[in-house]
Structures are given as C-alpha cells and as structure tokens.
C-alpha positions as CSV (number, residue, x, y, z in Angstrom):
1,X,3.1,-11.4,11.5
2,X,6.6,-12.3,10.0
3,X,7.0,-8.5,9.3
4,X,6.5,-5.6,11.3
5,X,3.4,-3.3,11.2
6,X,6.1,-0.2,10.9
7,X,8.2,-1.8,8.4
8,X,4.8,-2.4,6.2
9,X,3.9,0.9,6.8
10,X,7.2,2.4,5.6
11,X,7.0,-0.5,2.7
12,X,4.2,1.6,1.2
13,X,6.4,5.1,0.4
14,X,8.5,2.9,-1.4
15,X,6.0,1.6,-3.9
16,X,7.1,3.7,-6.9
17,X,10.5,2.7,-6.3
18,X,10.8,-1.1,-6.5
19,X,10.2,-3.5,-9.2
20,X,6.8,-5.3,-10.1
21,X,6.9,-8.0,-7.9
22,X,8.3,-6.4,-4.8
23,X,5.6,-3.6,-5.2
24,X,2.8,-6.1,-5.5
25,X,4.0,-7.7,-2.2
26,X,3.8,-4.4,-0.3
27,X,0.5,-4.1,-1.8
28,X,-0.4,-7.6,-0.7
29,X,1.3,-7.1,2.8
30,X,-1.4,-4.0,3.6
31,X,-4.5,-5.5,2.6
32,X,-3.9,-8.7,4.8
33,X,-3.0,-5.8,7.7
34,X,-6.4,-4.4,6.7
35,X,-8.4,-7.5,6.6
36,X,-6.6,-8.1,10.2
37,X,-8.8,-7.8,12.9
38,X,-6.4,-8.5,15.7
39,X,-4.5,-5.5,14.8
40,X,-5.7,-2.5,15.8
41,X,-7.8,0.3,14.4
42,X,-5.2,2.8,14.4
43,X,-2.7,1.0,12.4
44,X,-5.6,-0.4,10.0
45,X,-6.2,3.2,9.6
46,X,-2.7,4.6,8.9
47,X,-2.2,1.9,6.6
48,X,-5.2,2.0,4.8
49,X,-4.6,5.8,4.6
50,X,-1.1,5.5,3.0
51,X,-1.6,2.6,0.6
52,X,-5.1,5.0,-0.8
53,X,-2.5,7.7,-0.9
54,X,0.2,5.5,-3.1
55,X,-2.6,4.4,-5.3
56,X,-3.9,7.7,-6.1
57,X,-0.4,9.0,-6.8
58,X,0.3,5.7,-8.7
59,X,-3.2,6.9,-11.1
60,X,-1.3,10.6,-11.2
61,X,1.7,8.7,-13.0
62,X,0.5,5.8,-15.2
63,X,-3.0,7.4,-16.5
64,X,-3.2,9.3,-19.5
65,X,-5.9,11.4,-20.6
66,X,-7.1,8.9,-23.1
67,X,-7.0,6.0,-20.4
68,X,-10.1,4.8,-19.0
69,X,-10.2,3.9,-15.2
C-alpha cells in the first residue's frame, strides 16, 4: 500500500475540507482498505467506522428536507 493505513485514516476527517476530486480519492482509498483482506480487522473496522461517520455527516450538510435519499 503506497499510503499509510494512519494517514488514510486521518484522510477521512478531512473529507469536508478538500475539493471534489481529492475527497473522492479518500473515499476510494478506504473502501480498497475495506475490501483488503490482508489488512487487519481492527483497522478495517476503524476505518469503516470513520468513513460511515463522514458520510452521515456529509447527508447532515448536503440534504434538504425536500431531497430524497
């Protein structure tokens, strides 16, 4: 892995402060971590854990009441 499983980890706080394209490569980043099996449990969790977190707040920001999702 080119980048480290901290550094992702830390990438995913930083989602709502980046541009498009930088945000949609943390995203990316995590779910190849979580599709991963030689990585452990424990970091699949925490990062699974975070990016469902950023996602949900992500929803909080960008949904309206009249949006569907």
């Amino acid at each position: 892995m080119q980048i480290s499983l901290q550094t992702a980890y830390k990438n995913l706080r930083l989602l709502d402060q980046v541009d498009i394209a930088t945000s949609a490569s943390y995203r990316q980043l995590a779910q190849d971590i979580l599709a991963d099996p030689s990585i452990s449990l424990e970091w699949r969790q925490a990062i699974s854990n975070r990016l469902n977190r950023a996602n949900y707040l992500l929803t909080l920001v960008t949904v309206s009441g009249d949006d569907s999702y």
